[in-house]
PyMOL CGO cylinders between C-alpha atoms (Angstrom):
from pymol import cmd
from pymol.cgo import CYLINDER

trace = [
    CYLINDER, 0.00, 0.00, 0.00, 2.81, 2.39, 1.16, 0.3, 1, 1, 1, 1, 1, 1,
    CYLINDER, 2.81, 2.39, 1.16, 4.70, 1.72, -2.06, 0.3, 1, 1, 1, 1, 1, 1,
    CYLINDER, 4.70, 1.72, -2.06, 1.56, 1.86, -3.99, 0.3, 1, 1, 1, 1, 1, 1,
    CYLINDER, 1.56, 1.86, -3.99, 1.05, 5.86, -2.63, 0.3, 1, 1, 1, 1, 1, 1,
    CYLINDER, 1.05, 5.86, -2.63, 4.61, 6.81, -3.20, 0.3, 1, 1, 1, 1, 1, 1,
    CYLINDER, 4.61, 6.81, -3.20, 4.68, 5.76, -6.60, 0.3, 1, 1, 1, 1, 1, 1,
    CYLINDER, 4.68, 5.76, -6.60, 1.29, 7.30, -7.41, 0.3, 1, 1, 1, 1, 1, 1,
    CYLINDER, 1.29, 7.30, -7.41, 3.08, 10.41, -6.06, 0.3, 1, 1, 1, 1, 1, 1,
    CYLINDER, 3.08, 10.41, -6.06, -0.12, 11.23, -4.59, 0.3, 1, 1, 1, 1, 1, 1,
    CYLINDER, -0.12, 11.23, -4.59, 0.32, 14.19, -1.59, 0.3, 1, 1, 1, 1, 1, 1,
    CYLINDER, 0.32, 14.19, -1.59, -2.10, 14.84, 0.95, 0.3, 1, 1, 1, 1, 1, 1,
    CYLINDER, -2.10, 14.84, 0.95, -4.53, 12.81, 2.41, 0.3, 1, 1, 1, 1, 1, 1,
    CYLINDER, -4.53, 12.81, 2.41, -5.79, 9.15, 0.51, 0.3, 1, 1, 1, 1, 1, 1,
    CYLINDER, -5.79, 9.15, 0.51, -8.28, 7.23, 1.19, 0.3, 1, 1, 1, 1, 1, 1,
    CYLINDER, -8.28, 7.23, 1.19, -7.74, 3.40, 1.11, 0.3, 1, 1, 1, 1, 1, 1,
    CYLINDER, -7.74, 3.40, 1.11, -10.33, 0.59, 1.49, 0.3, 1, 1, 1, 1, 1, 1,
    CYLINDER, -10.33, 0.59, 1.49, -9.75, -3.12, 0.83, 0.3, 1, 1, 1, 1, 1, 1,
    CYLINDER, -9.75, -3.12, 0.83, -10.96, -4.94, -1.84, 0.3, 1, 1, 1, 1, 1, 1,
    CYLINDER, -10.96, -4.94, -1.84, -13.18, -7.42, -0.25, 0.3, 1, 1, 1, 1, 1, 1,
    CYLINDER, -13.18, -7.42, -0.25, -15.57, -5.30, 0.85, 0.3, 1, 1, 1, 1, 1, 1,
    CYLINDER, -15.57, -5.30, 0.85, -18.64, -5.52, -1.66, 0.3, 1, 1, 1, 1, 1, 1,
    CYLINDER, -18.64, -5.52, -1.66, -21.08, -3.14, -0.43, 0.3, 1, 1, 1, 1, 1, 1,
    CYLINDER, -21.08, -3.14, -0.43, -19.55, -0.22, 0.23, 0.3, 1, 1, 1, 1, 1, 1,
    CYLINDER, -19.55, -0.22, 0.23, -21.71, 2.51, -1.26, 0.3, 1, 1, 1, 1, 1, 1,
    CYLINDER, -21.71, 2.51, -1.26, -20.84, 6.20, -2.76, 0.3, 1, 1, 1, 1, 1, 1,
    CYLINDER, -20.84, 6.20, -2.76, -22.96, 7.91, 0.43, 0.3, 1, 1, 1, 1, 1, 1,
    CYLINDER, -22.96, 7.91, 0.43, -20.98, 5.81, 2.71, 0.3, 1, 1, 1, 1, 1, 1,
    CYLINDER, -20.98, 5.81, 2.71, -17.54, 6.76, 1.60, 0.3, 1, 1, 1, 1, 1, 1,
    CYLINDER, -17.54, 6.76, 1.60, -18.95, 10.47, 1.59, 0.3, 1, 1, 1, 1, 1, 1,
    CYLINDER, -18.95, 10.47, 1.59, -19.92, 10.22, 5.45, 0.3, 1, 1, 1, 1, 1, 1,
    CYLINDER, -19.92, 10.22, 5.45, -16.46, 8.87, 6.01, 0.3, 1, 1, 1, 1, 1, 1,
    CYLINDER, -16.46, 8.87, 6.01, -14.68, 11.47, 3.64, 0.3, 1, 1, 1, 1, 1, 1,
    CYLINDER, -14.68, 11.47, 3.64, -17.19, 14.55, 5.48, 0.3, 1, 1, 1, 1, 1, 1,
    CYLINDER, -17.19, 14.55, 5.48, -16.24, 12.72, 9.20, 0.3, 1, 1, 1, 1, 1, 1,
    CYLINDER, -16.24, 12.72, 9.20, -12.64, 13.18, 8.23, 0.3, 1, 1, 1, 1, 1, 1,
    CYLINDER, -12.64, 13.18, 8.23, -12.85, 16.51, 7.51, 0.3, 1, 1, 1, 1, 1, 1,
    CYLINDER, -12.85, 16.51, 7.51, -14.67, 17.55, 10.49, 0.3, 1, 1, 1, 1, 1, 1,
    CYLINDER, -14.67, 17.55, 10.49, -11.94, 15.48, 13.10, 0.3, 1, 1, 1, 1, 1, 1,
    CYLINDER, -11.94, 15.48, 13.10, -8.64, 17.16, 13.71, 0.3, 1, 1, 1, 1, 1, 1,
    CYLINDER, -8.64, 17.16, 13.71, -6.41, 14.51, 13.36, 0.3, 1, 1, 1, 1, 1, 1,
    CYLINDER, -6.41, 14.51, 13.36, -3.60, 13.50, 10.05, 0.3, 1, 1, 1, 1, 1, 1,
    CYLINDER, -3.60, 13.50, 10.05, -5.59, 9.75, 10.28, 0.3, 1, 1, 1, 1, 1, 1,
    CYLINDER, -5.59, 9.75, 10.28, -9.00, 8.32, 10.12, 0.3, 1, 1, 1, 1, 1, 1,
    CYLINDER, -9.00, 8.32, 10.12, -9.62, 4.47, 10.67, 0.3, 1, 1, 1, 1, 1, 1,
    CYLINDER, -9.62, 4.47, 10.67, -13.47, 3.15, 10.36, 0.3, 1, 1, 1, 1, 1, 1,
    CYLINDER, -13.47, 3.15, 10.36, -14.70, 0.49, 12.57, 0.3, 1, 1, 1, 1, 1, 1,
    CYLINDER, -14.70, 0.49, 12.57, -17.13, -1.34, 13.23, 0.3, 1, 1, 1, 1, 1, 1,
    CYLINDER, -17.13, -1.34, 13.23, -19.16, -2.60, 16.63, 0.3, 1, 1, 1, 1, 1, 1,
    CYLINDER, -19.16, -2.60, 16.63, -18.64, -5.98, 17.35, 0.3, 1, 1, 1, 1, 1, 1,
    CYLINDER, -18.64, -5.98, 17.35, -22.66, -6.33, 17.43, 0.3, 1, 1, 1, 1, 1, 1,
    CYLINDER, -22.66, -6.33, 17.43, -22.91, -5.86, 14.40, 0.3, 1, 1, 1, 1, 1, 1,
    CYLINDER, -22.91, -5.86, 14.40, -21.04, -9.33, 13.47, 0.3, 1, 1, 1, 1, 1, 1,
    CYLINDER, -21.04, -9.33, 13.47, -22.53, -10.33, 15.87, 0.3, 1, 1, 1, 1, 1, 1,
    CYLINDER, -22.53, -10.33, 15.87, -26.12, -9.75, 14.21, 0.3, 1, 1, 1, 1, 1, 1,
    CYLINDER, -26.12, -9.75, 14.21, -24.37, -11.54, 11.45, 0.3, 1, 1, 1, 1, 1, 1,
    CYLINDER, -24.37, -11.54, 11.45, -23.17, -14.62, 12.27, 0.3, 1, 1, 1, 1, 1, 1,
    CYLINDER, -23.17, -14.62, 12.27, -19.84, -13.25, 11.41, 0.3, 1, 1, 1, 1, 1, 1,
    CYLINDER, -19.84, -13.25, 11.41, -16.52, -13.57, 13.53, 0.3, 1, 1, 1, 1, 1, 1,
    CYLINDER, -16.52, -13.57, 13.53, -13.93, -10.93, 13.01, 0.3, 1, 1, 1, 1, 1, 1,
    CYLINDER, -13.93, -10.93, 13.01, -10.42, -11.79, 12.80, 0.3, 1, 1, 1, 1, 1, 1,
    CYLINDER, -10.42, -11.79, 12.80, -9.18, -8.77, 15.11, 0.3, 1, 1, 1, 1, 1, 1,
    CYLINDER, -9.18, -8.77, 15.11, -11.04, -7.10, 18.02, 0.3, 1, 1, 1, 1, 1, 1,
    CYLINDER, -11.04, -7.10, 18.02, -9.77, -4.09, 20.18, 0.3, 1, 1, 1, 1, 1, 1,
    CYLINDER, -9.77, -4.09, 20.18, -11.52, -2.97, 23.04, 0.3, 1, 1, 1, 1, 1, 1,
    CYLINDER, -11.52, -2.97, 23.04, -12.46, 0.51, 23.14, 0.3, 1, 1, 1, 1, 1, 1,
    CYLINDER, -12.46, 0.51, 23.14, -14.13, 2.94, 25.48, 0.3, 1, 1, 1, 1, 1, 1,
    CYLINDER, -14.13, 2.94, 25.48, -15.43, 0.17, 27.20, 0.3, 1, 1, 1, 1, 1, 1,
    CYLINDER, -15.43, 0.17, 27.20, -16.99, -1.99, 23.99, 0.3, 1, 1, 1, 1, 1, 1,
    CYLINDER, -16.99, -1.99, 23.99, -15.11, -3.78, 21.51, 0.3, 1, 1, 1, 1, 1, 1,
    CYLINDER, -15.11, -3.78, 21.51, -14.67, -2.46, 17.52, 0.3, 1, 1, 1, 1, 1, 1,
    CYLINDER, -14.67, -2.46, 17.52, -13.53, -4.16, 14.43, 0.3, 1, 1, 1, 1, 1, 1,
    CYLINDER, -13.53, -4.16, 14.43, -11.46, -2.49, 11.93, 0.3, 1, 1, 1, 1, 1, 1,
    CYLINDER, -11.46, -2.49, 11.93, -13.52, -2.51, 9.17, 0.3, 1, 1, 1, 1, 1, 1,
    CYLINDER, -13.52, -2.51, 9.17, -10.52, -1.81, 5.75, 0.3, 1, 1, 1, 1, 1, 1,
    CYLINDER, -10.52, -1.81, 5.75, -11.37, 1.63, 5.34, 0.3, 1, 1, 1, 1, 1, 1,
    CYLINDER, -11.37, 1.63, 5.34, -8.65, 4.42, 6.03, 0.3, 1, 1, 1, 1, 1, 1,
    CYLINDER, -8.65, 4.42, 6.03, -7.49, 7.91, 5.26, 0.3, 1, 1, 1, 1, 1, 1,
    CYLINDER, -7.49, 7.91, 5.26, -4.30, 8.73, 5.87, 0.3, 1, 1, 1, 1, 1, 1,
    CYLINDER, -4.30, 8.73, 5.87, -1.90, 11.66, 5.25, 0.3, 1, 1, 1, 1, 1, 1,
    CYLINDER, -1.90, 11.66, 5.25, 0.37, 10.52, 2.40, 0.3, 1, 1, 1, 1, 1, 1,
    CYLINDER, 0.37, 10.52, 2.40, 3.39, 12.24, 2.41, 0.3, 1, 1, 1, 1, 1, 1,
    CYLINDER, 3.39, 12.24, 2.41, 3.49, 10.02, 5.75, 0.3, 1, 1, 1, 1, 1, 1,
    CYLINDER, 3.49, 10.02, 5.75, 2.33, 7.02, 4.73, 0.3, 1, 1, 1, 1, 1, 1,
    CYLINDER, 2.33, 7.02, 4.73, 5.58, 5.16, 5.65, 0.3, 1, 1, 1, 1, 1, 1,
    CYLINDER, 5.58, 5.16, 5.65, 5.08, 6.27, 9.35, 0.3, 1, 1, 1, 1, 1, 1,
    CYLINDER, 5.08, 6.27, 9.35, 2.17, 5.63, 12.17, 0.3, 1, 1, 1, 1, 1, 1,
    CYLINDER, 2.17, 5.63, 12.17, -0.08, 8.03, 12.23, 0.3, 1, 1, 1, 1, 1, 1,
    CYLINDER, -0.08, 8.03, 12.23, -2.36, 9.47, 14.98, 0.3, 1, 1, 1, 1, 1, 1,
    CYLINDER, -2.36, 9.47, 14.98, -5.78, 8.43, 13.88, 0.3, 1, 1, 1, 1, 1, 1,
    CYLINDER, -5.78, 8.43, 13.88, -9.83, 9.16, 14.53, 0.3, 1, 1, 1, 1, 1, 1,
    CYLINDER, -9.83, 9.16, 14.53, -11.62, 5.75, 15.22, 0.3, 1, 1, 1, 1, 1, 1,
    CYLINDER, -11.62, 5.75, 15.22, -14.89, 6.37, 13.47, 0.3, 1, 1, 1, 1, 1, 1,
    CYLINDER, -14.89, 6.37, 13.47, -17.24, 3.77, 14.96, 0.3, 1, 1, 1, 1, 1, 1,
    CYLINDER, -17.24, 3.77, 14.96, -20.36, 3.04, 12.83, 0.3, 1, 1, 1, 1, 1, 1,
    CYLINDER, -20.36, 3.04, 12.83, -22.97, 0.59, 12.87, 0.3, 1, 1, 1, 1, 1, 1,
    CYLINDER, -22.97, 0.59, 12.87, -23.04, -0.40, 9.46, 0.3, 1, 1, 1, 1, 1, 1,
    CYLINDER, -23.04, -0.40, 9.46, -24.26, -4.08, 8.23, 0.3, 1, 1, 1, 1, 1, 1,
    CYLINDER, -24.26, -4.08, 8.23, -22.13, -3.59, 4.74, 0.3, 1, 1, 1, 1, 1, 1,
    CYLINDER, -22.13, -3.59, 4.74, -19.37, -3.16, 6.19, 0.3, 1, 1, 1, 1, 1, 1,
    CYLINDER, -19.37, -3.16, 6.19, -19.18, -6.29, 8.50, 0.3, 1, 1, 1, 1, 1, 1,
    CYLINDER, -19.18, -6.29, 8.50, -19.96, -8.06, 5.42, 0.3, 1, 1, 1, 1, 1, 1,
    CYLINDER, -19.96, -8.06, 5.42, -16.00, -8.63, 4.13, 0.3, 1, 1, 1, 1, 1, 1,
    CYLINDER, -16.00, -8.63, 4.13, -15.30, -11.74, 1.92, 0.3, 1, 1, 1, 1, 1, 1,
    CYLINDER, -15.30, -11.74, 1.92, -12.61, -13.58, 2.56, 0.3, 1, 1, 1, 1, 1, 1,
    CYLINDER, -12.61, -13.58, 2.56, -14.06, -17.36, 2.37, 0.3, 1, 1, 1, 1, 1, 1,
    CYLINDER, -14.06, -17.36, 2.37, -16.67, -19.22, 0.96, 0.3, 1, 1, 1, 1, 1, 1,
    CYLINDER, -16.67, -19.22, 0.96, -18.40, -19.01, 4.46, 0.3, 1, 1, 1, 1, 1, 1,
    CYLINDER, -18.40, -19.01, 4.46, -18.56, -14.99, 4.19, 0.3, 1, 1, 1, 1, 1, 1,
    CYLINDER, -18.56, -14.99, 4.19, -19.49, -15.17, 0.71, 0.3, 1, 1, 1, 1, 1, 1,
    CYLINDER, -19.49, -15.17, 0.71, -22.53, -17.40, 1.62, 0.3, 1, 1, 1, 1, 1, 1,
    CYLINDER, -22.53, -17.40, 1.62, -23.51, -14.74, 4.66, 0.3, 1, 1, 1, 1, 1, 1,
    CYLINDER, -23.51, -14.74, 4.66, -23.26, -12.21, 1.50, 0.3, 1, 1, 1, 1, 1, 1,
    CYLINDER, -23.26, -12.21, 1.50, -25.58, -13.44, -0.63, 0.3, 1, 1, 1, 1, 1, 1,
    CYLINDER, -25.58, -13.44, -0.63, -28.12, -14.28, 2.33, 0.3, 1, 1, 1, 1, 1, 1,
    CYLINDER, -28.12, -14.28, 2.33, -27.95, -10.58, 3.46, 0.3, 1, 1, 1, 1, 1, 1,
    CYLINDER, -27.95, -10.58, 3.46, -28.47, -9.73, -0.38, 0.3, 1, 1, 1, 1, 1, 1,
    CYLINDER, -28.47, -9.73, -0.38, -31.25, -11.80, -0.73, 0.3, 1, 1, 1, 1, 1, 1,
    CYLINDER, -31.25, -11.80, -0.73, -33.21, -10.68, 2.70, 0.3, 1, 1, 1, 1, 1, 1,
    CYLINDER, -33.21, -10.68, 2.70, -33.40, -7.15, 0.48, 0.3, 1, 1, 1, 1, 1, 1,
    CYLINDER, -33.40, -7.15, 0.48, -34.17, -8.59, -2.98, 0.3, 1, 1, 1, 1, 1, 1,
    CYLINDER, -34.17, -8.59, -2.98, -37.36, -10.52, -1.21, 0.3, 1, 1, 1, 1, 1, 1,
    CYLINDER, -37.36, -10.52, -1.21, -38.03, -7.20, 1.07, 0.3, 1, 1, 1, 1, 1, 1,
    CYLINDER, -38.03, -7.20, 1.07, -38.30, -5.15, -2.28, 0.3, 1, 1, 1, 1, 1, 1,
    CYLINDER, -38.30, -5.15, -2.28, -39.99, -7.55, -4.55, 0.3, 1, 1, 1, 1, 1, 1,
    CYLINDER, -39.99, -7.55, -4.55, -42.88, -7.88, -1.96, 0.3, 1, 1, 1, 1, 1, 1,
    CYLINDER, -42.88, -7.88, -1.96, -43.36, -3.64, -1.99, 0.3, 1, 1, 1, 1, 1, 1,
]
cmd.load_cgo(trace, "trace")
């Protein structure tokens, strides 16, 4: 990723998300971009509450407790790019957000996908 930035030559801030996320929408990225610009900090890292797996059936792969709940990083980041190469002081932004939870990795995740897909294909055929 680090090497990826330099050689872009991209300056400022970037924002990086992983590729396994499948849902990630236009308006969410724009909350994130907006909450970034309203936090004074070089660093923004979205998480998730662990509930929200939870909900899902879904175990995360890393946990941190925080302010007396647990979060999941979710894959989405802005960081300052000229120091991309160094750790950064960063904003947890915790949401509650179902898409994001729903990374795939496995054939297991995939499956929790496509059943959280289809729960809104049957909700809006039956409008």
């Amino acid at each position: 990723m680090a090497s990826a930035v330099e050689e872009a030559g991209i300056k400022g801030c970037v924002l990086i998300t992983m590729a396994d996320l499948p849902l990630i929408t236009p308006q969410l990225l724009d909350r994130i971009i907006e909450k970034y610009g309203n936090v004074n900090k070089p660093a923004l890292s979205v998480h998730m509450k662990l509930e929200v797996f939870t909900r899902l059936g879904i175990r995360p792969d890393t946990v941190f407790h925080k302010n007396g709940g647990f979060i999941v990083p979710c894959g989405i980041n802005i960081l300052d790019a000229d120091r991309i190469r160094v750790e950064q002081e960063d904003y947890n932004f915790i949401l509650d957000y179902e898409v994001l939870a729903l990374n795939v990795n496995t054939q297991a995740e995939l499956a929790v996908c496509e059943r959280y897909l289809e729960k809104f294909r049957v909700a809006k055929n039956s409008c």
